[in-house]
C-alpha positions in Angstrom: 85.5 42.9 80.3 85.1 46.6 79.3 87.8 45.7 76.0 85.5 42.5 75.6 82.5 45.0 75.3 83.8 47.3 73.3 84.7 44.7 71.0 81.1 43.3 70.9 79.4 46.8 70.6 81.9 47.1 67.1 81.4 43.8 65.8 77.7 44.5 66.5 78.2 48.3 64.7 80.4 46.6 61.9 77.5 43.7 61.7 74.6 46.0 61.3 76.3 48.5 58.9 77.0 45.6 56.5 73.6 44.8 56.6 72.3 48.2 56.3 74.7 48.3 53.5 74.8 45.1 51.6 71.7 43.8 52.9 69.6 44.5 49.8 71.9 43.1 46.9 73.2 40.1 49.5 69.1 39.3 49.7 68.7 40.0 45.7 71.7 37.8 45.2 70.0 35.2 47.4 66.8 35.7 45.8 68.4 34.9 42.3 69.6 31.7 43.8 66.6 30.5 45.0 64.5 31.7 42.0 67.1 29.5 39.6 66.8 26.6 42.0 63.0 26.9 41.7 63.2 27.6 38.3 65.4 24.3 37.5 62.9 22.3 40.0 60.0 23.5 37.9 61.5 22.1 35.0 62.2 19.0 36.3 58.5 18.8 37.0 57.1 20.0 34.0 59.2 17.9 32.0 58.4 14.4 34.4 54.3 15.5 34.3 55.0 15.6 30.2 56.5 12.1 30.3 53.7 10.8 32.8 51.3 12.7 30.1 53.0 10.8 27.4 53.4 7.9 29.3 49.5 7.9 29.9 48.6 8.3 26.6 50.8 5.5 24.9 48.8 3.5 28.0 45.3 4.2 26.7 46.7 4.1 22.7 48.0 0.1 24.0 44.9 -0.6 25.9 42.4 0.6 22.4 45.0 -1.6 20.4 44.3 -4.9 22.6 40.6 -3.7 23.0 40.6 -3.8 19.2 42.9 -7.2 18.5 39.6 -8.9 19.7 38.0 -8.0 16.2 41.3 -8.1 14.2 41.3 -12.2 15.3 37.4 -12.7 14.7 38.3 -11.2 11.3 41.1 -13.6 10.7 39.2 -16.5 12.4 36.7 -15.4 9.7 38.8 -15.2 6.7 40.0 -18.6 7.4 36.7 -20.3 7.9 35.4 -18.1 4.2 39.0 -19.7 2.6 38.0 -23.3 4.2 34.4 -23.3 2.4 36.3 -21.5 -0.5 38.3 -24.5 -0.9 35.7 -26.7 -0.2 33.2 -25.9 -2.5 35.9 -25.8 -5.0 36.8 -29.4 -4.5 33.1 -30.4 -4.6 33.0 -28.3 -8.1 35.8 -30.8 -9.5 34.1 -33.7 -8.2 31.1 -32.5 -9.6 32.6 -32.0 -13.1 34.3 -35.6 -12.8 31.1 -37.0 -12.1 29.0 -35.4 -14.9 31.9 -36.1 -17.1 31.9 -39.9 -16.4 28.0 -39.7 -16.7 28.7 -38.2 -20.0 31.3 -40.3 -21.3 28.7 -43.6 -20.4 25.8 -42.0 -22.0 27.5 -41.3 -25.1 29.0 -45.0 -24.8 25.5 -46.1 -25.1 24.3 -44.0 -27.5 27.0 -45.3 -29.8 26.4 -49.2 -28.5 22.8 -48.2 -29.9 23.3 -47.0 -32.8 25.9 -49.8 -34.0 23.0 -52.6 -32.5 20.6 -50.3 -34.7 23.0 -50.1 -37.9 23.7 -54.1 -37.4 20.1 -55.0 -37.1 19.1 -52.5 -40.2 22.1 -54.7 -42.4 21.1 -57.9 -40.7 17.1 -57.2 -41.9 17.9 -56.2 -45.3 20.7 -59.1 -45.7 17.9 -61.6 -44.4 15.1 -59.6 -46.9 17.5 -59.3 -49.9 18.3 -63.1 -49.6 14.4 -64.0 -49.2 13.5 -62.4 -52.7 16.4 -63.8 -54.5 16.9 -67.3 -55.5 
């Protein structure tokens, strides 16, 4: 038992030496370690907060972009119903035109069915006159 004290009382000396000695750069070398570790964890966490970040605002940059398809399809709705009366009012121009045009056309038929009635009835008069006052 005396050896196995001896023994402990070394190990103990040899134990306590070692730290007195290589305590400090054993605890600096330690504190490296764990200052990288944090160091690479902080990284990891500033780089996932700048993704949430980003992640956020592509969010609120989608949600203002469906917020504001709401007027992009009234404008649409409203460009289709303006090219609708567009082409409407077109079409009821050309039937307009056709209409006058017809009206035209039979008015100027008439005008010449007058005037040929007036011409024959000027020659019929003057036949009838001219054959009165000649025997």
């Amino acid at each position: 038992t005396l050896f196995r004290s001896i023994a402990g009382v070394s190990i103990g000396i040899a134990v306590i030496y070692g730290i007195k000695k290589f305590g400090p750069q054993v605890a600096a070398f330690a504190d490296k370690l764990n200052e990288e570790k944090v160091a690479r964890v902080q990284d990891i966490k500033d780089a996932s907060i700048n993704a949430f970040e980003q992640a956020i605002a592509d969010e609120n940059k989608e949600q203002w972009r469906v917020e504001g398809r709401h007027y992009l399809f009234d404008a649409k709705r409203n460009n289709v119903v303006m090219l609708l009366e567009t082409n409407y009012r077109e079409r009821l121009l050309t039937v307009y035109n056709e209409v006058k045009n017809r009206l035209d056309y039979q008015v100027n038929l008439q005008h010449v069915k007058f005037r040929r009635e007036q011409d024959h009835m000027v020659k019929w008069v003057e036949n009838h006159v001219v054959q009165s006052i000649t025997p």
